[in-house]
C-alpha positions as CSV (number, residue, x, y, z in Angstrom):
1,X,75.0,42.7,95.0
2,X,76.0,40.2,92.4
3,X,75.5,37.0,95.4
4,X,71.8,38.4,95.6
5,X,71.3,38.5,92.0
6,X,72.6,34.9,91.7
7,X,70.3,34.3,94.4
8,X,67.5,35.3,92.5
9,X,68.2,33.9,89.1
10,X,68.9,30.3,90.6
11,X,65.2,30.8,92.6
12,X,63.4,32.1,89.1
13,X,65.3,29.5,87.2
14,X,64.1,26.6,89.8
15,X,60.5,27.8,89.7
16,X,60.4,27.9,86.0
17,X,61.9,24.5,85.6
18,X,59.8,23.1,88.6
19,X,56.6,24.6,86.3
20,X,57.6,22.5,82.9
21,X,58.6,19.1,85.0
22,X,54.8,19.2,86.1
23,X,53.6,19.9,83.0
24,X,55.7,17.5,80.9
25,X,53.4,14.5,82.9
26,X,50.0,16.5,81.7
27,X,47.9,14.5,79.1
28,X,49.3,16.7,75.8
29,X,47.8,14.2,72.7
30,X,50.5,11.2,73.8
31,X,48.9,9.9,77.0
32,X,50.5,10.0,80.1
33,X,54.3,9.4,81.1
34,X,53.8,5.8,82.0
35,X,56.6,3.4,83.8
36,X,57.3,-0.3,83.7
37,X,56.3,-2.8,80.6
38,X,53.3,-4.6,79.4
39,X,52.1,-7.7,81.2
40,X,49.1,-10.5,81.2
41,X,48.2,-13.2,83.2
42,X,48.6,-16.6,81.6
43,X,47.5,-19.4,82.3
44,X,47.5,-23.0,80.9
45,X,45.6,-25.9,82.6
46,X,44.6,-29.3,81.6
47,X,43.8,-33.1,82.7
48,X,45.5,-36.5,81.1
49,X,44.2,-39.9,80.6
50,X,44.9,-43.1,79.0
51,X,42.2,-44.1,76.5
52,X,40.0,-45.9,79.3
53,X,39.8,-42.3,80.8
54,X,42.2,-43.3,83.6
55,X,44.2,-39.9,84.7
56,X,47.9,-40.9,84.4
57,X,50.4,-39.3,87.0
58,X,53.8,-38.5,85.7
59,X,53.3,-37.5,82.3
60,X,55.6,-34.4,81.6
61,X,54.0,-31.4,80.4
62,X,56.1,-28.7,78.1
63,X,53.9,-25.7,77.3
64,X,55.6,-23.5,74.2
65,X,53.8,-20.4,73.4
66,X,54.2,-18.5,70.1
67,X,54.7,-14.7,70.9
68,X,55.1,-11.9,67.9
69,X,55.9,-8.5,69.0
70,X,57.2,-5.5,67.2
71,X,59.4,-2.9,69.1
72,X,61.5,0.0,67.7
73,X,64.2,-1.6,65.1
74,X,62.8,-5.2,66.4
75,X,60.5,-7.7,65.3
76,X,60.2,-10.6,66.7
77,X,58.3,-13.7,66.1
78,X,59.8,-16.4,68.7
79,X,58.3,-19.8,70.2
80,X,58.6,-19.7,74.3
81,X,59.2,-23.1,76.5
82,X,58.0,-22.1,80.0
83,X,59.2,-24.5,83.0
84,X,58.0,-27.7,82.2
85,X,55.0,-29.6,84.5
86,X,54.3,-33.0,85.5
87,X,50.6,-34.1,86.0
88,X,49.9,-34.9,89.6
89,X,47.5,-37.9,90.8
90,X,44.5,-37.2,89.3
91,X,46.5,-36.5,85.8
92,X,46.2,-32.8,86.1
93,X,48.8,-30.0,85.2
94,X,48.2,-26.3,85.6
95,X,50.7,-23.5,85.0
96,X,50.1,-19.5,85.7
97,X,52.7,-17.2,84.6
98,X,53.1,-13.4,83.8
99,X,53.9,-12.4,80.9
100,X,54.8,-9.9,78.4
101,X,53.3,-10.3,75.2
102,X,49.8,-12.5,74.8
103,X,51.0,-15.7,72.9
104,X,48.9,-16.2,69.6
105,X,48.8,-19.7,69.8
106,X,50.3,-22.3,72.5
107,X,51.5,-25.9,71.6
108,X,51.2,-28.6,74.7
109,X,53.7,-31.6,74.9
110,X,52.8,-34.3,76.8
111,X,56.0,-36.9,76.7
112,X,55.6,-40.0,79.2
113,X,58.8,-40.5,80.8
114,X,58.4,-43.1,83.7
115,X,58.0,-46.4,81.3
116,X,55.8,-48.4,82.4
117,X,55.2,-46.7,85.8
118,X,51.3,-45.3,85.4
119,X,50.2,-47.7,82.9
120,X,52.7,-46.8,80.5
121,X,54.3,-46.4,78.1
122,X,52.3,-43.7,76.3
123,X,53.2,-42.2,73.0
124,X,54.4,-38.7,72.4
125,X,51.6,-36.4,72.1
126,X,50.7,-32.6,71.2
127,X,48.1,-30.4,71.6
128,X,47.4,-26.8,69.9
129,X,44.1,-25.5,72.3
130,X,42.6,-21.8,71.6
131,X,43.8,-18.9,73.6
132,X,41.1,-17.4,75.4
133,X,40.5,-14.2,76.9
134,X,39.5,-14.3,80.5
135,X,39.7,-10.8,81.6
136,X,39.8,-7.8,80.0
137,X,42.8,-5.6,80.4
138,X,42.9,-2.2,81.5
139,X,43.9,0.1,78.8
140,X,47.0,0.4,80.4
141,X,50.2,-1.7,80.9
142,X,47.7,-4.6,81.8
143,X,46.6,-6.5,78.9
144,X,44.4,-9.1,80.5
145,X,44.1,-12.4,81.6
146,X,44.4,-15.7,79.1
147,X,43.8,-19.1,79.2
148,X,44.9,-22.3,77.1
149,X,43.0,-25.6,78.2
150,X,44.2,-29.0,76.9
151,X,42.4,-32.4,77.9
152,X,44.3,-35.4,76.2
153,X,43.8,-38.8,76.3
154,X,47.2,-40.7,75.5
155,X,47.5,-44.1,73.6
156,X,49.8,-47.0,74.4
157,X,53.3,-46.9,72.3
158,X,53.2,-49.7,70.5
């Protein structure tokens, strides 16, 4: 009798549980019960020249982007170095990354480092272009699609 009862108890208790896990993902005022993190699409593009509006290959390209973001007990307000680029042939870069906080503002280094290879040698230069939306994010963990764009033209070292 008491193995039947247990029985029973463990079967109510399982249904009743089963009920408030399904219920605890319903929309009550919070939003949904969502998994993963934030995320946009970032991307930073650009051509290089020397001042006759020659593109110049080889220039190294160092793209650090200014992030602030505010968590539980944490604020941060950091500058970001991605992986840095080198322009190709016709003195282009381009670099698309995900990431998770929309930078407020992106510095560009462009640092020849070849000499006289390509016309050179160029002074150090730096370049602060606008963040611009592309996309519109989702109202969800996708924030959107951004977009820095940086067209230099370098000038001899002298």
């Amino acid at each position: 009798m008491r193995m039947k009862f247990n029985g029973l108890l463990a079967k109510f208790f399982g249904v009743v549980l089963g009920l408030l896990g399904f219920a605890s993902c319903e929309r009550i005022g919070f939003g949904l019960d969502m998994y993963g993190s934030p995320y946009a699409h970032f991307k930073a593009l650009g051509t290089v020249t020397d001042e006759a509006g020659k593109p110049v290959k080889g220039i190294r390209v160092a793209i650090r982007q200014h992030r602030h973001f505010s968590s539980v007990g944490l604020d941060r307000n950091d500058w970001y170095e991605d992986d840095t680029l080198y322009t190709d042939a016709d003195g282009r870069y381009q670099l698309r990354r995900e990431i998770p906080v929309v930078p407020e503002d992106v510095t560009v280094v462009f640092e020849d480092i070849d000499g006289e290879e390509n016309g050179g040698p160029f002074q150090k230069t730096e370049a602060k272009p606008a963040v611009i939306q592309s996309k519109k994010g989702d109202n969800s963990w996708f924030k959107g699609s951004y977009e820095a764009k940086a067209d230099v033209a370098l000038k001899k070292q002298d």
